[in-house]
Legacy VTK file of the C-alpha trace (Angstrom):
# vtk DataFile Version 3.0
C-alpha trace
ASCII
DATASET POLYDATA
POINTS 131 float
-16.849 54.846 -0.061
-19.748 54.784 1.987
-20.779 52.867 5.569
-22.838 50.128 3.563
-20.346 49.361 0.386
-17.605 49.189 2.982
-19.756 47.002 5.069
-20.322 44.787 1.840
-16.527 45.032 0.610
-15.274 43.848 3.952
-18.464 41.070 4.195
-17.333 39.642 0.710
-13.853 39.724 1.489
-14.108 37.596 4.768
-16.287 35.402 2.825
-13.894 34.554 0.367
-11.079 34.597 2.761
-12.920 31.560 4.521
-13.807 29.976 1.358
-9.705 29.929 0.567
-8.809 28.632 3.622
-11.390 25.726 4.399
-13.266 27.270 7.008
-16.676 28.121 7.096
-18.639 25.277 9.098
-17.696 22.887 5.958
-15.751 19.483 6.901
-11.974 20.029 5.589
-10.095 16.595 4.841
-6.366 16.635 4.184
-5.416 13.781 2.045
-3.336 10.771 3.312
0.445 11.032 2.494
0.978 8.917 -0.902
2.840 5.638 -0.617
4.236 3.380 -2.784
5.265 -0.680 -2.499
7.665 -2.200 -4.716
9.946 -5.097 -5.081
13.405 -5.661 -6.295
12.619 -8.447 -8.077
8.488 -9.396 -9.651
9.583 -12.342 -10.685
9.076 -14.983 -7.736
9.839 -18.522 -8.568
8.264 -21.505 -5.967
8.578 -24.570 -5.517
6.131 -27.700 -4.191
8.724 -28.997 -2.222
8.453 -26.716 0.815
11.699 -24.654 0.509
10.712 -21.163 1.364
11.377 -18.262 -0.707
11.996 -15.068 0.992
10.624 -11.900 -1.171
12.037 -8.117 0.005
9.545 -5.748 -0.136
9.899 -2.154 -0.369
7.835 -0.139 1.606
8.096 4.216 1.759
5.805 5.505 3.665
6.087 8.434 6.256
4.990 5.632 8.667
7.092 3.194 10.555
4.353 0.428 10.103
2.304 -1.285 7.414
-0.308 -3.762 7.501
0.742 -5.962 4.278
-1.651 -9.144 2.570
-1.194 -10.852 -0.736
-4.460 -12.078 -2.187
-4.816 -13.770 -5.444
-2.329 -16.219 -3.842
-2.915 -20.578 -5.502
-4.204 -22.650 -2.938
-0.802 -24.317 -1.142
0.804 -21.508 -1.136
1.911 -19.545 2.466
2.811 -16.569 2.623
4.082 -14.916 6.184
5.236 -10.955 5.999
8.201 -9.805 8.685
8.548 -6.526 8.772
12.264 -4.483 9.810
12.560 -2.900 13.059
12.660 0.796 11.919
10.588 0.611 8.825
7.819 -0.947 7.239
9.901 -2.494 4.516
10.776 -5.869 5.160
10.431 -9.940 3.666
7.508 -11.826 2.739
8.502 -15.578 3.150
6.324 -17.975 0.423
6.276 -21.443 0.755
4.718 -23.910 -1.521
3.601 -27.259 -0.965
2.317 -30.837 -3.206
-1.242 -29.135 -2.911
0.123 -26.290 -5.003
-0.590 -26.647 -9.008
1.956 -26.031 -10.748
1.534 -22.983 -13.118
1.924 -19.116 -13.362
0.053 -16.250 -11.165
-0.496 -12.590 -10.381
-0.580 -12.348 -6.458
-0.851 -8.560 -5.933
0.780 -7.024 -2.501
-1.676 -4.887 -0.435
-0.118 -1.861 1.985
-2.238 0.011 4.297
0.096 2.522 6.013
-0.072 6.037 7.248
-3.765 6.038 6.015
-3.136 5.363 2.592
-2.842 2.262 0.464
-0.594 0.917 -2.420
-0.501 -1.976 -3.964
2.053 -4.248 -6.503
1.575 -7.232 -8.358
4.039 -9.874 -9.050
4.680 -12.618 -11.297
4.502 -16.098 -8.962
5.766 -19.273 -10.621
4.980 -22.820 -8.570
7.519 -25.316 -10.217
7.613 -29.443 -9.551
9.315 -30.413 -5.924
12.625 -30.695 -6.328
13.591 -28.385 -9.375
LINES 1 132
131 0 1 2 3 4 5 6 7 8 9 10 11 12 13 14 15 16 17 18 19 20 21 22 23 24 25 26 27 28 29 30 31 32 33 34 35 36 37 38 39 40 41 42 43 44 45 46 47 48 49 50 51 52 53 54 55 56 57 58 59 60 61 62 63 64 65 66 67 68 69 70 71 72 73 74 75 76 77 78 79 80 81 82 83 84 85 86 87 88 89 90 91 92 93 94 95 96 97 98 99 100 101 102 103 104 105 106 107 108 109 110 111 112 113 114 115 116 117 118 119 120 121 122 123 124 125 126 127 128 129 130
């Protein structure tokens, strides 16, 4: 093999060497570890007369924190999350009030943790005070 194809066998070989491993001047991003939320039980039952309802959610994630919100919440409706010491698993506490109509929702459960997000819905169902 001659100086110049050697030249060009070694030049192409480097070039797809850095191709394969990411380098090469271009910007290399390593995805964020996958997640995943759950809960024992979706089915959440509330009622307007301010008894609160603690929810367990599970949380895996490589992290030992989470920031958790629940959107889609009705209006008189509180939710507060706790999470355990030494994971971010833990309870979200709901608590309805009068101003709550009664009815059926889908609140969905929001986790940001480790750089990556998950999310759950659950079925919410606001009952008369005193059932």
């Amino acid at each position: 093999m001659t100086l110049l194809r050697r030249l060009v066998h070694l030049l192409g070989m480097t070039a797809a060497l850095t191709t394969a491993c990411g380098c090469g001047g271009k910007a290399m991003f390593e995805a964020p570890p996958a997640i995943s939320v759950s809960l024992p039980n979706p089915n959440v039952v509330v009622s307007q007369d301010g008894m609160q309802v603690t929810v367990p959610i599970q949380i895996d994630s490589t992290s030992e924190t989470a920031i958790v919100m629940v959107t889609e919440l009705p209006a008189g409706i509180q939710a507060t999350y706790k999470a355990s010491d030494t994971s971010p698993s833990g309870d979200l506490f709901l608590t309805g009030s009068t101003a709550a109509m009664v009815g059926t929702y889908m609140p969905t459960i929001l986790v940001n943790s480790a750089g990556a997000m998950a999310k759950t819905q659950f079925h919410l169902m606001v009952t008369k005070g005193g059932n």
